[in-house]
DRENDO-174215 format. One record per residue (C-alpha): residue number from 1; residue in one letter; x, y, z. Coordinates in steps of 0.5 Angstrom, whole numbers. Example, Ala and Ser with C-alpha at 12.3 -4.5 7.8 and 13.67 -1.06 7.14 Angstrom:
<pts>
<pt num="1" residuo="a" east="25" north="-9" up="16"/>
<pt num="2" residuo="s" east="27" north="-2" up="14"/>
</pts>
This chain:
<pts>
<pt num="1" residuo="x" east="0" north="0" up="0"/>
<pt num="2" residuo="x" east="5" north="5" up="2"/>
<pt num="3" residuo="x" east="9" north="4" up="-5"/>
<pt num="4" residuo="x" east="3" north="4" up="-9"/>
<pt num="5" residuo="x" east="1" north="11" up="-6"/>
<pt num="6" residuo="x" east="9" north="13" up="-7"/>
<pt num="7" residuo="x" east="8" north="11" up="-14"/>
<pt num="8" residuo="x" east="2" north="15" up="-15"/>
<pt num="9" residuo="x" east="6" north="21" up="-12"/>
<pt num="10" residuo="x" east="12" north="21" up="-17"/>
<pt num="11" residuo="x" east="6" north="20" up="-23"/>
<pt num="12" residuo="x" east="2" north="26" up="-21"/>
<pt num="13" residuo="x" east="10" north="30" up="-19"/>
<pt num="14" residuo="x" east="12" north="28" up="-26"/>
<pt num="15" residuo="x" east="6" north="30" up="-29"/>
<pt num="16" residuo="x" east="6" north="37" up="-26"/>
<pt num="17" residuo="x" east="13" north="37" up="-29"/>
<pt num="18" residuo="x" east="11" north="36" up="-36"/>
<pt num="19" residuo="x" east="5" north="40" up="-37"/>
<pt num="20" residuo="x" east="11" north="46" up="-34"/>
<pt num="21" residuo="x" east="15" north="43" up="-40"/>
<pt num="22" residuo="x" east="10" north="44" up="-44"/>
<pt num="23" residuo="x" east="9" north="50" up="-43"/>
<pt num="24" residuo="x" east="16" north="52" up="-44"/>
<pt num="25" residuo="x" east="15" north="49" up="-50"/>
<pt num="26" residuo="x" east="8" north="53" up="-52"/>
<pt num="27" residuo="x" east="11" north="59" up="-51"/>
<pt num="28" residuo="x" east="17" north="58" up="-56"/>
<pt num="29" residuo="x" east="10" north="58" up="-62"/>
<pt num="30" residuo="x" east="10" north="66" up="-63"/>
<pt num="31" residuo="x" east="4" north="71" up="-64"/>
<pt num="32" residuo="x" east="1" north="70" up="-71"/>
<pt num="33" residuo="x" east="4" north="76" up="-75"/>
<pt num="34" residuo="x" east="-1" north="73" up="-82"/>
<pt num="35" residuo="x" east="-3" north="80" up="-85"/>
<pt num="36" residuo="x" east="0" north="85" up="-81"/>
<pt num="37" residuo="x" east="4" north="89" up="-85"/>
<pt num="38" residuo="x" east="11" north="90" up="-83"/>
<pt num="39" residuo="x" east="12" north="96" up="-77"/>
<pt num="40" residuo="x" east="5" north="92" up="-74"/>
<pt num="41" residuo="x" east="8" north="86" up="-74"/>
<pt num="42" residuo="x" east="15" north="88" up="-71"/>
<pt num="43" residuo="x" east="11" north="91" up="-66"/>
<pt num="44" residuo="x" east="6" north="85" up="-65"/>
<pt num="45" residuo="x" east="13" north="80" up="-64"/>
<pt num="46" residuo="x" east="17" north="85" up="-59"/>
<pt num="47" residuo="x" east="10" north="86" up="-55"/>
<pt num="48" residuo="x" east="10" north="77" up="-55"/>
<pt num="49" residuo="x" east="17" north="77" up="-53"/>
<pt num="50" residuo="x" east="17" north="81" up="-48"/>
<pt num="51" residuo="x" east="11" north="78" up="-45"/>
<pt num="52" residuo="x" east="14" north="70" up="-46"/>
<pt num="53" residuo="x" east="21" north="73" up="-43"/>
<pt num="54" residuo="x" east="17" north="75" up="-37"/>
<pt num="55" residuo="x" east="13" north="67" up="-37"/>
<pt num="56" residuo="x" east="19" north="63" up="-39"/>
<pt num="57" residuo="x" east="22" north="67" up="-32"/>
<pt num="58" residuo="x" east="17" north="64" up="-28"/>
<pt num="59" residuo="x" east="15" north="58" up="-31"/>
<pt num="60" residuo="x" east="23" north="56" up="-31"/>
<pt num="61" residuo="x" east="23" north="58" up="-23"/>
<pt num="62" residuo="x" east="16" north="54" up="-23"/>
<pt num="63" residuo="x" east="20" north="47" up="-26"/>
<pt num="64" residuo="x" east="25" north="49" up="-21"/>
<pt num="65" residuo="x" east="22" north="47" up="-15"/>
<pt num="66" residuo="x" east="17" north="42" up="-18"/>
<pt num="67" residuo="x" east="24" north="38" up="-21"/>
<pt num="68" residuo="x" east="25" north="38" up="-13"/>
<pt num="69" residuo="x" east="18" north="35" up="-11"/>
<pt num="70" residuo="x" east="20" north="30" up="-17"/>
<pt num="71" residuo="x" east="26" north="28" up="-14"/>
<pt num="72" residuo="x" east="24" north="27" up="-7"/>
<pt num="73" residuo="x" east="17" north="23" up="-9"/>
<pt num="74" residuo="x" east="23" north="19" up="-14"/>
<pt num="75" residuo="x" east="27" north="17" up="-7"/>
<pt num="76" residuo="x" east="20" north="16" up="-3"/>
<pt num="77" residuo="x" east="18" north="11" up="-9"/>
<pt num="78" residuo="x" east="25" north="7" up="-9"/>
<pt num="79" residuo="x" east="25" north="6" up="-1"/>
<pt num="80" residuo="x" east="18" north="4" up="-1"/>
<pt num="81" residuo="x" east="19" north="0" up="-7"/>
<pt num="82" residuo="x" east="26" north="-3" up="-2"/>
<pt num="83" residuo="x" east="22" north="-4" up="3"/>
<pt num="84" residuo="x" east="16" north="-8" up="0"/>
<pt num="85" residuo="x" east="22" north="-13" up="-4"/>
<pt num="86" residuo="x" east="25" north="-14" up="3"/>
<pt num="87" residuo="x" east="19" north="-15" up="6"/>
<pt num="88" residuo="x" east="17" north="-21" up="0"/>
<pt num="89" residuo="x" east="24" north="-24" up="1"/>
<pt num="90" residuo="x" east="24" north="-24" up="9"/>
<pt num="91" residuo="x" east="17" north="-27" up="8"/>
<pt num="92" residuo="x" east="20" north="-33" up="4"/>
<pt num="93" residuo="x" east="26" north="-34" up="9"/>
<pt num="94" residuo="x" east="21" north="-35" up="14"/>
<pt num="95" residuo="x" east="17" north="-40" up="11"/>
<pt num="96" residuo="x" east="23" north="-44" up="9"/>
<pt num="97" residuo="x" east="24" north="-46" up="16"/>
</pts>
């Protein structure tokens, strides 16, 4: 039970994890420019990169600490995962004797 719930925790942290990525990854398409003429254009892809400068920053920060929960819920997983096969081996050794 206890490594069934570790194993959940680390499924929902990396998945936080990849919808930041994918944000980080969304930000990267640019405003639509298509049938702008040139000054408005220019104007429309200096306001966007303004803006998603900002949102990267944050983002970026956001990956940060949610790559800290990922890891944390990663060695969670691996002690309860050790626990459980230490306790099924310990389990047939007794039942041998």
């Amino acid at each position: 039970l206890v490594f069934d719930t570790r194993s959940q925790a680390l499924r929902r942290a990396n998945e936080a994890r990849d919808a930041l990525l994918r944000q980080l990854a969304d930000l990267e398409a640019g405003p639509a420019e298509e049938g702008l003429v040139w000054p408005a254009a220019e104007q429309a892809r200096f306001g966007y990169e303004q803006w998603a400068t900002v949102r990267r920053a944050g983002i970026n920060r956001q990956l940060a600490a949610q790559t800290v929960v990922c890891l944390q819920a990663a060695d969670e997983a691996r002690l309860a995962f050790g626990r459980k096969r230490c306790r099924r081996r310990c389990g047939r050794r007794t039942e041998r004797k």
